[in-house]
C-alpha atoms as one frame of an Amber mdcrd trajectory, in Angstrom:
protein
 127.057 138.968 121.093 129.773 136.994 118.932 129.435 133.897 118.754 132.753
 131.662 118.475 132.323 128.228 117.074 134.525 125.174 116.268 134.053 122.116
 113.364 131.438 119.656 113.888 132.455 116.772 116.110 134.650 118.945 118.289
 138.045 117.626 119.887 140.066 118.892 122.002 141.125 122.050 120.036 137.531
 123.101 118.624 136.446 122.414 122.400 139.167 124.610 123.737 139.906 127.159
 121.059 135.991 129.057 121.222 136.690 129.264 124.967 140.381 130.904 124.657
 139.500 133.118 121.755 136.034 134.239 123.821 138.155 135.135 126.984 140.815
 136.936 125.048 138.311 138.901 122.890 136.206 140.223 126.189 139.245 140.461
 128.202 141.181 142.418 126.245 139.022 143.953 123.318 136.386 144.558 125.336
 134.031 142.919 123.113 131.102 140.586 123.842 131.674 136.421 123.059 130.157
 133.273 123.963 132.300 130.068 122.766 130.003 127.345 121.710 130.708 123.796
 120.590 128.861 122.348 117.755 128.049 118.542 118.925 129.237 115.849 121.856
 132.549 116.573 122.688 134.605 113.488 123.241 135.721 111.869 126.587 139.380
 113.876 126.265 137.717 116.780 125.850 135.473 116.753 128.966 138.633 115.492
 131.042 140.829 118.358 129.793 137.419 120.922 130.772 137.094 119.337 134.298
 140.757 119.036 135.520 140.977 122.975 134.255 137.699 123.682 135.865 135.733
 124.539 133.175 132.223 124.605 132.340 131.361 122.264 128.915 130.043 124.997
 126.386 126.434 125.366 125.319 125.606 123.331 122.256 124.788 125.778 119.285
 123.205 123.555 116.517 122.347 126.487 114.128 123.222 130.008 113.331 120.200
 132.480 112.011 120.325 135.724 110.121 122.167 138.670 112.183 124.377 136.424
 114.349 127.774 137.579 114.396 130.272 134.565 113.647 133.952 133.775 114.426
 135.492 130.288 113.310 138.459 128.847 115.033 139.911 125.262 113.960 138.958
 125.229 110.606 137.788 127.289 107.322 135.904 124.245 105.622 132.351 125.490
 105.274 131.063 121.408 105.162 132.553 121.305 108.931 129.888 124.166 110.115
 126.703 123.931 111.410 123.644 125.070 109.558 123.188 128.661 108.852 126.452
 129.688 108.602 126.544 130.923 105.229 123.303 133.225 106.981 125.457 134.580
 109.569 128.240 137.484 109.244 131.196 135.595 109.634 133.915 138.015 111.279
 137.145 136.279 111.689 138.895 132.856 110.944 141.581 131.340 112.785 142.702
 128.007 112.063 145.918 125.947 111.186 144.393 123.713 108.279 144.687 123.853
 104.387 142.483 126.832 103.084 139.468 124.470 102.099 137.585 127.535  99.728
 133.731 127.718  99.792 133.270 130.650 102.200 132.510 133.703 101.127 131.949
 136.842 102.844 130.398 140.759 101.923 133.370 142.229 102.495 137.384 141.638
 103.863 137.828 139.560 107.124 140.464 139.184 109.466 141.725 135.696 108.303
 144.651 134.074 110.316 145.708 130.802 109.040 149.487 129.357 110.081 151.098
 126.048 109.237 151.037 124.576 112.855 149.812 121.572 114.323 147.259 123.246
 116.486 145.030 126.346 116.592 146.128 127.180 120.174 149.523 128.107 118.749
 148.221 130.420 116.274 146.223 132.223 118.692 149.178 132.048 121.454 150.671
 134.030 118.170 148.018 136.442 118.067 147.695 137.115 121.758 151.242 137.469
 122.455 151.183 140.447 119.981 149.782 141.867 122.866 152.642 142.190 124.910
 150.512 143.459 128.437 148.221 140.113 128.145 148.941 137.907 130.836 147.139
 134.572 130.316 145.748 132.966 133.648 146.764 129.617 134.667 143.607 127.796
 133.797 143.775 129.237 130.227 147.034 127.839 130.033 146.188 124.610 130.937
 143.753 123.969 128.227 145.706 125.428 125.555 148.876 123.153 126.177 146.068
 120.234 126.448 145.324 121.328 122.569 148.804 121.255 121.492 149.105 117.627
 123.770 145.965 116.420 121.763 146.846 118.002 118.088 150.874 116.552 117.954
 149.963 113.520 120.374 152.489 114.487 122.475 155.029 115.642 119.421 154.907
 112.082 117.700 152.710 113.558 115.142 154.331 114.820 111.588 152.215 117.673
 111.885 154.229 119.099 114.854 156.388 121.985 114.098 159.269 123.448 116.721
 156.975 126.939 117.534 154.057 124.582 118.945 156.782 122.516 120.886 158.087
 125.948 122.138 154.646 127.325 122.870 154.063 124.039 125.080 157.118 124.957
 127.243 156.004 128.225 127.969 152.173 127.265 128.731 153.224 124.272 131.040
 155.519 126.642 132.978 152.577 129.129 133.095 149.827 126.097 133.925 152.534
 124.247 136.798 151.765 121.124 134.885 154.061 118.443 133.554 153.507 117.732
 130.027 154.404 113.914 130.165 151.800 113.334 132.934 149.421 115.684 131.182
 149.430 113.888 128.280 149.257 109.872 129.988 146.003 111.730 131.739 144.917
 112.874 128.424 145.225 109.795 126.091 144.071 107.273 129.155 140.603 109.289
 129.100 140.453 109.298 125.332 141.463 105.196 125.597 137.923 104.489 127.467
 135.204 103.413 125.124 132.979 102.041 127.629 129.621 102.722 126.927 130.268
 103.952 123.110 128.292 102.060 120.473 129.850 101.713 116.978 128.545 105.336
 115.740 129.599 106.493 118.417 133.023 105.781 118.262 133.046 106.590 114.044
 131.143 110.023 115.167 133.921 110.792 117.922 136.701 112.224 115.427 135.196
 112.321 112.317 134.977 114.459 109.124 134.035 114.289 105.952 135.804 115.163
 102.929 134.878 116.348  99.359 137.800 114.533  97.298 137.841 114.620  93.566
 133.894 114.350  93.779 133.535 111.696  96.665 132.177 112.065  99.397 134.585
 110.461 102.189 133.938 110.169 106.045 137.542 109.668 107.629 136.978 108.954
 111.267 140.202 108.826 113.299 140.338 106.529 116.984 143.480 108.244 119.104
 144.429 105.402 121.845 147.145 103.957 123.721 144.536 100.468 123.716 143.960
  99.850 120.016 142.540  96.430 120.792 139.699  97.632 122.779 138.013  99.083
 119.202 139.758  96.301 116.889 137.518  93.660 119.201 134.437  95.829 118.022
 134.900  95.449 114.077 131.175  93.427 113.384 129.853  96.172 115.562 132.095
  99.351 113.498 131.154  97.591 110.261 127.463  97.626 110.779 127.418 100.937
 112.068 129.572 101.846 109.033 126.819 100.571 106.667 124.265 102.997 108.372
 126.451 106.022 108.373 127.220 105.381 104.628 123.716 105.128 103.752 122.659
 107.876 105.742 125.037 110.263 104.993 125.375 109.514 101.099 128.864 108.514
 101.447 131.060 107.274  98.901 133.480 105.561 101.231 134.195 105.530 105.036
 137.565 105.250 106.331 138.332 104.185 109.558 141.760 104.669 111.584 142.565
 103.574 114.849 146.089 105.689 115.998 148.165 103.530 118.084 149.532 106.547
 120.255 152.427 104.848 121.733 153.728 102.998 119.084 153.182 105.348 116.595
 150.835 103.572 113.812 147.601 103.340 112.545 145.350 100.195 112.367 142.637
 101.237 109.088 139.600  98.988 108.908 137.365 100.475 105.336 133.711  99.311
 104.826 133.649  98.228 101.479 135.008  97.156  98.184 135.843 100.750  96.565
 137.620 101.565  99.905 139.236  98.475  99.686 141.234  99.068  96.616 142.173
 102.941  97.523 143.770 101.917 100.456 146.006  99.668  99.267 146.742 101.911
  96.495 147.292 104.677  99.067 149.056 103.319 101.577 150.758 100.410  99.788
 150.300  97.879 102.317 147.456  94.696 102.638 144.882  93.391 104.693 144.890
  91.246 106.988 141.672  89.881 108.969 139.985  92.751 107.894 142.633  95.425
 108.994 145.783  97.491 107.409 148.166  98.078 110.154 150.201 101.246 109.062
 153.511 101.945 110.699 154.424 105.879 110.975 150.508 106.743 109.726 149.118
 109.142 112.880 147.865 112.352 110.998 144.667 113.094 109.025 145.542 116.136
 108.175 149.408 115.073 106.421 148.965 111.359 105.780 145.552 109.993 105.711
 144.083 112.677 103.619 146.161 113.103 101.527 147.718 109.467 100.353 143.721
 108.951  99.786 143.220 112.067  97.452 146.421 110.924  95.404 145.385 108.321
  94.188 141.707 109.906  93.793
């Protein structure tokens, strides 16, 4: 059996992507594959899974000699659970920057596009296809991917193909995207119950940059002010992560989805200083509000490595 995985601390995507690729691959290339997610999804996540009537994935915490591998939603070999440099890795598909560190016996298939989500990459690769018909569910939680990836198109990572890829799976789904996405980003909004790891842990990855080791944990939510009223609680939980983890810094965003900014709260002195470097802008009461800033992947990232 195949196993498909996702990064660690799945969203959306890396919940729904092992689950698309699985049905596609035993559907249609009659071969055998399990999706799998690699930790707690988050509260979008399980909404998306329920209203689509799906089944949460088991939890694969480790991969062992002989397993056979595919990775969908990113190529970073620090996102991966334990073992996978043991298993035979198969197939990539993912829409990030090529990251390096993998290596494999021999060639792959490797498909990597410059799109905002992995479910548009893989609507690529199974509309090659032309007789493959995708069912309504399956639809469903692939536009929910795209939703979740561009925030609803506001993000700069959105390109025209996943926009036109969202047309076609709503139609196919009988959903309407605007409602989808209220749905979407009202379940993601509720952090009742969460603890201050929790909500660091929720969307979360860490980054080798220039030799530091970064944590950059990103809050999507149209109620910013629920997690800005939790800062003594983020801050300590911050400390423990950091010391935990080894972590040279710990940056903290939380997206303001429908006014399009970012409020960034950092942990310490070091972060301090690279963020106003970075990003150019001050803080105030212990927070940088960022106008425009909604991506990790094209803004956060990558005004941090600069000036690294």
């Amino acid at each position: 059996m195949i196993k498909i995985i996702g990064h660690l601390a799945p969203d959306t995507d890396s919940t729904c992507a092992p689950i698309v690729y699985a049905w596609y691959l035993n559907e249609h290339k009659g071969m055998d594959a399990k999706a799998f997610v690699t930790g707690e999804i988050n509260r979008e996540a399980e909404f998306v899974l329920k209203k689509f009537g799906f089944d949460k994935p088991e939890l694969l915490e480790e991969l062992k000699e002989g397993d056979e591998l595919i990775v969908v939603d990113t190529n970073n070999p620090d996102e991966l659970i334990k073992g996978h440099d043991k298993a035979e890795l198969l197939e990539i598909v993912d829409h990030h920057k090529l990251a390096g560190g993998l290596s494999t016996p021999g060639p792959i298939s490797f498909t990597i596009r410059p799109y905002a989500c992995t479910m548009t990459v893989m609507w690529e690769i199974i509309n090659s296809e032309k007789v493959v018909e995708i069912p309504k569910e399956m639809a469903g939680i692939m536009l929910a991917a795209i939703l979740s990836d561009t925030l609803n198109f506001t993000s700069p990572t959105t390109t025209e193909m996943d926009k036109r890829v969202a047309d076609d799976l709503a139609s196919m789904a009988e959903v309407e995207m605007e409602e989808l996405a209220s749905e979407m980003f009202e379940a993601k909004s509720d952090l009742s119950g969460m603890s201050g790891k929790d909500i660091l842990l929720s969307d979360s990855k860490i980054f080798a940059l220039k030799g530091n080791k970064m944590r950059i944990a990103v809050l999507e939510t149209t109620k910013p002010e629920n997690s800005l009223k939790m800062l003594d609680e983020l801050k300590k939980a911050a400390e423990e992560l950091k010391k935990e983890e080894g972590l040279d810094g710990l940056f903290f965003f939380t997206v303001d989805i429908l006014n399009t900014k970012s409020h960034l709260i950092v942990f310490g002195d070091m972060e301090e200083e690279l963020a106003k470097k970075a990003f150019g802008e001050e803080f105030e009461n212990g927070v940088m509000e960022l106008d425009g800033v909604v991506s990790r992947k094209k803004q956060m990232v990558p005004g941090i490595e600069k000036v690294l």
